[in-house]
MMTF fields as JSON, N, C-alpha, C and O atoms, coordinates in Angstrom:
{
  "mmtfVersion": "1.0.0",
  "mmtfProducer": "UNKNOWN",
  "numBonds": 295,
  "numAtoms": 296,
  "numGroups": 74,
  "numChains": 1,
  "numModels": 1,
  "chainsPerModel": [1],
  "groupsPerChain": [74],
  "chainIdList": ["A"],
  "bondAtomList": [4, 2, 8, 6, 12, 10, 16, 14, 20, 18, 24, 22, 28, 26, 32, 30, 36, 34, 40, 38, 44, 42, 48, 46, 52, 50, 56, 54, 60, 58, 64, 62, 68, 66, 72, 70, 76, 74, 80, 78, 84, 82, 88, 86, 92, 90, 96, 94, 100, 98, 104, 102, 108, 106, 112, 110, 116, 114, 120, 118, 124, 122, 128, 126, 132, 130, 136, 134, 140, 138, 144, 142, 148, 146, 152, 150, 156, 154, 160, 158, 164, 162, 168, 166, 172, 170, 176, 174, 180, 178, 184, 182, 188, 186, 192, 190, 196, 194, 200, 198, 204, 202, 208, 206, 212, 210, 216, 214, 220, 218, 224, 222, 228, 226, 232, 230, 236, 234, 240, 238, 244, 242, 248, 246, 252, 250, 256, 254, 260, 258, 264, 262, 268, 266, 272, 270, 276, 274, 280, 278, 284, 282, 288, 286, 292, 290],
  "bondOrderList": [1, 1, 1, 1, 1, 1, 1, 1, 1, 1, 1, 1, 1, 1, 1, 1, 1, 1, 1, 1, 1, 1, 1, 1, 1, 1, 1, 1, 1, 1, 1, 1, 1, 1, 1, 1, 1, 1, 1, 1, 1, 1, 1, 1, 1, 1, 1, 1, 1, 1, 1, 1, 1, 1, 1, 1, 1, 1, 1, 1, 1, 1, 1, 1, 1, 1, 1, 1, 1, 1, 1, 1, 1],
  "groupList": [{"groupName": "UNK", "atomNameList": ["N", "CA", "C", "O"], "elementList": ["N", "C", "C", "O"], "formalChargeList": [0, 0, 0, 0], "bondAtomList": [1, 0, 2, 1, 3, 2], "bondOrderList": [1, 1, 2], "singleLetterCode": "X", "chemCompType": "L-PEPTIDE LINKING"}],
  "groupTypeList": [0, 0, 0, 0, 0, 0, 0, 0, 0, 0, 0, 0, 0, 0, 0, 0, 0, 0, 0, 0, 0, 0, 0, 0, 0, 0, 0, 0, 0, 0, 0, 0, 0, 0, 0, 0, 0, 0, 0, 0, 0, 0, 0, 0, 0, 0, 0, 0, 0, 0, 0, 0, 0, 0, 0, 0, 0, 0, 0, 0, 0, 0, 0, 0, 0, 0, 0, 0, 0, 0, 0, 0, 0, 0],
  "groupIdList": [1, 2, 3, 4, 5, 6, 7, 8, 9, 10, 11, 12, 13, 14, 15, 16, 17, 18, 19, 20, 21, 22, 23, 24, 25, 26, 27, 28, 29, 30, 31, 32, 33, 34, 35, 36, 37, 38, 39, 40, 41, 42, 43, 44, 45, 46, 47, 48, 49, 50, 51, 52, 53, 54, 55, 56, 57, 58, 59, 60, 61, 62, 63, 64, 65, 66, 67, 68, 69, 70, 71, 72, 73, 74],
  "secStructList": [7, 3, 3, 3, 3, 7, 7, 3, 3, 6, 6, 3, 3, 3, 3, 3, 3, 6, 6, 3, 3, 3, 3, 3, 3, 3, 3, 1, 1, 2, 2, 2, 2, 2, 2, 2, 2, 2, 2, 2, 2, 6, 6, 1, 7, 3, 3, 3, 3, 3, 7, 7, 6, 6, 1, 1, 7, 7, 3, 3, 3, 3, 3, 1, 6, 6, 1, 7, 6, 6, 7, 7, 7, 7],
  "xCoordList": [52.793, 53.556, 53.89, 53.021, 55.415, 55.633, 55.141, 54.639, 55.091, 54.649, 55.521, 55.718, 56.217, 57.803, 56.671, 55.736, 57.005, 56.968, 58.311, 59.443, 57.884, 59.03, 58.079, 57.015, 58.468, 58.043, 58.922, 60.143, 58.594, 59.453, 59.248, 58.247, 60.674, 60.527, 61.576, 61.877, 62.015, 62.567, 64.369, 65.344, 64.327, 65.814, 65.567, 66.648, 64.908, 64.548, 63.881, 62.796, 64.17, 63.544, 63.599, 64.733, 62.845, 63.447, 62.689, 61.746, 62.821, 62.183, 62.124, 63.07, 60.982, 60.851, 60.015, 59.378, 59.679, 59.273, 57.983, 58.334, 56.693, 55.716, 56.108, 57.286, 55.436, 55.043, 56.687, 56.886, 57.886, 58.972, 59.919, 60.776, 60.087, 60.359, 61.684, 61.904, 62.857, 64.153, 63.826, 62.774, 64.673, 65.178, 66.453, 67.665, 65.679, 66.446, 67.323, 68.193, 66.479, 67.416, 66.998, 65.973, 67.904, 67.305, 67.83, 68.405, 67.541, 67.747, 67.611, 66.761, 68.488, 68.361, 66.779, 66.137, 66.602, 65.243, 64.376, 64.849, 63.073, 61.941, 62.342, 62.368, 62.571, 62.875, 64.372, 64.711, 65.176, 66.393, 66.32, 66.77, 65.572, 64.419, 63.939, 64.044, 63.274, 62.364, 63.27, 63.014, 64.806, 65.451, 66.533, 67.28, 66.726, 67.169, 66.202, 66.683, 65.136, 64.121, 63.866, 63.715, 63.69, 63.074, 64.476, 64.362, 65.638, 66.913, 66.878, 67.007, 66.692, 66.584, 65.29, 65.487, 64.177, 63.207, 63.14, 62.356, 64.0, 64.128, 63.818, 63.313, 64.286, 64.39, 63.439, 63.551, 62.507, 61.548, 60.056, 59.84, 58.934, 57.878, 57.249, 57.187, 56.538, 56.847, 55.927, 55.892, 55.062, 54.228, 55.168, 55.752, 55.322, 56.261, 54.976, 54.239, 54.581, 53.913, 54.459, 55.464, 54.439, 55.672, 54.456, 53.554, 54.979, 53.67, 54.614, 55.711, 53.791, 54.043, 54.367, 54.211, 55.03, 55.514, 54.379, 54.653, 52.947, 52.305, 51.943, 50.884, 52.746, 52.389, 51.157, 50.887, 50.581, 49.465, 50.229, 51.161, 49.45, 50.099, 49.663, 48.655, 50.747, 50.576, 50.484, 49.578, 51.494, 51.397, 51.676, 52.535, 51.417, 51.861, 52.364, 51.895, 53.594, 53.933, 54.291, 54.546, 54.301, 54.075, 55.57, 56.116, 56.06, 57.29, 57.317, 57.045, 57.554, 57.364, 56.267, 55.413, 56.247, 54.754, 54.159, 53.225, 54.1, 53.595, 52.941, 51.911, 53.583, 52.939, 51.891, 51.763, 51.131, 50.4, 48.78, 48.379, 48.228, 46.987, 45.902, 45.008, 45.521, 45.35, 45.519, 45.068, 46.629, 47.312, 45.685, 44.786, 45.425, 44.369, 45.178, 46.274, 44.365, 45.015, 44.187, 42.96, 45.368, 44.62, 45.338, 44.973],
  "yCoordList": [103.152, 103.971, 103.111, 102.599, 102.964, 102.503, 102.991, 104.106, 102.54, 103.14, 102.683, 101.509, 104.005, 103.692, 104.182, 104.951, 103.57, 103.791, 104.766, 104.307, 105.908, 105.776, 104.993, 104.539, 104.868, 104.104, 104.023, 104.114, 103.924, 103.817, 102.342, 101.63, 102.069, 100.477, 100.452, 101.563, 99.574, 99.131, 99.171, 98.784, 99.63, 100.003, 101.597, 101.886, 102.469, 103.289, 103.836, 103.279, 105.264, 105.119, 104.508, 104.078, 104.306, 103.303, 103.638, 104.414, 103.485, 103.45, 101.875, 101.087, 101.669, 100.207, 100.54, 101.566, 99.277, 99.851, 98.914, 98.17, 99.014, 98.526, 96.708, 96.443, 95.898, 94.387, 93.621, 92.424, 94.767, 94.298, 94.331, 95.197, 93.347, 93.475, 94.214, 94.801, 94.727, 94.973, 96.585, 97.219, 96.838, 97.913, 98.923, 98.714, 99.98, 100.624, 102.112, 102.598, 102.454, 103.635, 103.583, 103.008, 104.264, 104.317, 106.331, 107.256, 106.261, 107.696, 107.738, 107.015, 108.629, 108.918, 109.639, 109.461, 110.456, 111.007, 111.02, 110.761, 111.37, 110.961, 112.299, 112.03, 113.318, 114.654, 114.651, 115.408, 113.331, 113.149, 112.287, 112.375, 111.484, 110.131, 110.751, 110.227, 111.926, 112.718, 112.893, 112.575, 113.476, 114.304, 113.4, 113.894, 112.194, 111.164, 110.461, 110.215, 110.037, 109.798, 110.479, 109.825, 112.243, 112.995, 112.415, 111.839, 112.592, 112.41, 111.144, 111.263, 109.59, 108.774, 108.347, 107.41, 109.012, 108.921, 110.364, 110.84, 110.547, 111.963, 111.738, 112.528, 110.456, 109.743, 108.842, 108.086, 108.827, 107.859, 108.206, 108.912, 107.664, 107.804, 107.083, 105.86, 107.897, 107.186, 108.131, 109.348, 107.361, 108.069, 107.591, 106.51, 108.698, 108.604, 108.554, 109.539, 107.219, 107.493, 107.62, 106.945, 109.072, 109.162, 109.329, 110.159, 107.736, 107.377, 108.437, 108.925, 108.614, 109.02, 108.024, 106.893, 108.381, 107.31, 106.648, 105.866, 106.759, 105.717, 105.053, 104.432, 105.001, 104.13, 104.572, 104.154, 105.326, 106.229, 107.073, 107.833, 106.694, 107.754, 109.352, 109.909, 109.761, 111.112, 112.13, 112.943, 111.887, 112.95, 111.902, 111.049, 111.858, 111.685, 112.656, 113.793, 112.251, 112.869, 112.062, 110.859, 113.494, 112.274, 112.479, 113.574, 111.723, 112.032, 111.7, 110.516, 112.337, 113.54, 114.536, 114.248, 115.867, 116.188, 116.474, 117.192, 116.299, 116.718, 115.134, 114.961, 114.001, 112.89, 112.529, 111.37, 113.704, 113.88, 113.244, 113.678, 112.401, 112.613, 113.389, 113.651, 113.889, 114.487, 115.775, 116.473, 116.142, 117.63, 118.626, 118.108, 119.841, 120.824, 121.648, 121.55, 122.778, 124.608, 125.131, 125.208, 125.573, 125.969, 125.33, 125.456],
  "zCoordList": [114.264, 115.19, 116.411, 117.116, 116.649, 117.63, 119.001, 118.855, 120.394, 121.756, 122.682, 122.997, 123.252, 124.44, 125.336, 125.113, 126.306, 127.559, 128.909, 129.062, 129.597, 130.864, 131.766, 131.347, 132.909, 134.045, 135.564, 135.44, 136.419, 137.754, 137.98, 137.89, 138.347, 138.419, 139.721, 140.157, 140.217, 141.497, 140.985, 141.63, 139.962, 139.37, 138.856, 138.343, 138.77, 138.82, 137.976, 137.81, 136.954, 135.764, 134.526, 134.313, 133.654, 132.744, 130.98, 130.827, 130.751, 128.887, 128.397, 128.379, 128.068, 127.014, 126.47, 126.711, 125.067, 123.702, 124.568, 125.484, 124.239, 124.399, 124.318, 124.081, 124.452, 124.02, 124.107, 123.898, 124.509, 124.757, 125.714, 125.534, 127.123, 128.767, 128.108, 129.167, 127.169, 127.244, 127.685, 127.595, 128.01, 128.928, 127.818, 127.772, 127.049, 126.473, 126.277, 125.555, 127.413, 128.538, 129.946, 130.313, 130.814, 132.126, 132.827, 132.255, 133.529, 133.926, 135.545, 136.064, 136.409, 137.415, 138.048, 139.083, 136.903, 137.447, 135.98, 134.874, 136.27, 135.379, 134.398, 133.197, 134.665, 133.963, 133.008, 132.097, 133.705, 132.645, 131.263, 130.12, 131.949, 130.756, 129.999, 128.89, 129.988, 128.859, 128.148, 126.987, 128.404, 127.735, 127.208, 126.364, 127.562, 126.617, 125.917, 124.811, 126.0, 125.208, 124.218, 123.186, 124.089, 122.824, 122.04, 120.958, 122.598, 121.534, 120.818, 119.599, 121.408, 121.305, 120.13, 119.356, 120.104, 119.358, 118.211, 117.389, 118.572, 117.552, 115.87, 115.073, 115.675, 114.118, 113.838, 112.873, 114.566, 114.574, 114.961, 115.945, 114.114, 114.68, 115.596, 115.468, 116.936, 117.989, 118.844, 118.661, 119.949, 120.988, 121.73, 121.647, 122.675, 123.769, 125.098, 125.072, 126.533, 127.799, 128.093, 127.87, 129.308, 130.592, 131.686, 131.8, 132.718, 133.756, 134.778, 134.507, 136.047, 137.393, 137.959, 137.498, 139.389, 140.185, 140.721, 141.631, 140.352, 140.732, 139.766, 139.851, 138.548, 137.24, 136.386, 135.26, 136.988, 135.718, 134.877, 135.136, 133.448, 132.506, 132.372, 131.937, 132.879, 133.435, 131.779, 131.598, 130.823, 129.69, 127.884, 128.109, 127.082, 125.798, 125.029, 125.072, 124.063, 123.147, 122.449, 122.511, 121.123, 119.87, 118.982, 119.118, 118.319, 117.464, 116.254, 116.057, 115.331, 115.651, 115.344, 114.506, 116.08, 116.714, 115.627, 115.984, 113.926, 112.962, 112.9, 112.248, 113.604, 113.361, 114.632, 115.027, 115.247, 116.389, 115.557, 114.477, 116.197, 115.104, 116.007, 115.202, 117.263, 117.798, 118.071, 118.979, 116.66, 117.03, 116.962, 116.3, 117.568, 116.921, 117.286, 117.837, 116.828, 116.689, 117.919, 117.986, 119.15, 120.367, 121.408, 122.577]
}
């Protein structure tokens, strides 16, 4: 399973694939990134980190969520 990253960077928000500096979406705000990201990873299996603006990873999701290995009932 691949691992994207969002992140706040000094160009603003951004998406990259883990272990790779390219830059494969960017977004005005962290809440627009999610929503080009789920589309973007829609076809692919894929943990999505979306850090906070202080670079901690604030939430994971998984793509897709049947490929959660963490999923439980609850």
């Amino acid at each position: 399973m691949d691992n994207y990253h969002i992140v706040l960077t000094g160009k603003g928000w951004q998406l990259t694939k883990e272990g790779d500096p390219k830059v494969i979406k960017t977004g005005e705000t962290r809440a627009e990134l999610i929503e080009i990201a789920a589309a973007f990873l829609r076809d692919k299996t894929a943990s999505l980190k979306i850090h906070s603006s202080d670079g901690k990873i604030q939430e994971e999701r998984t793509y897709p969520s049947s490929a959660d290995p963490a999923a439980s009932k609850g």
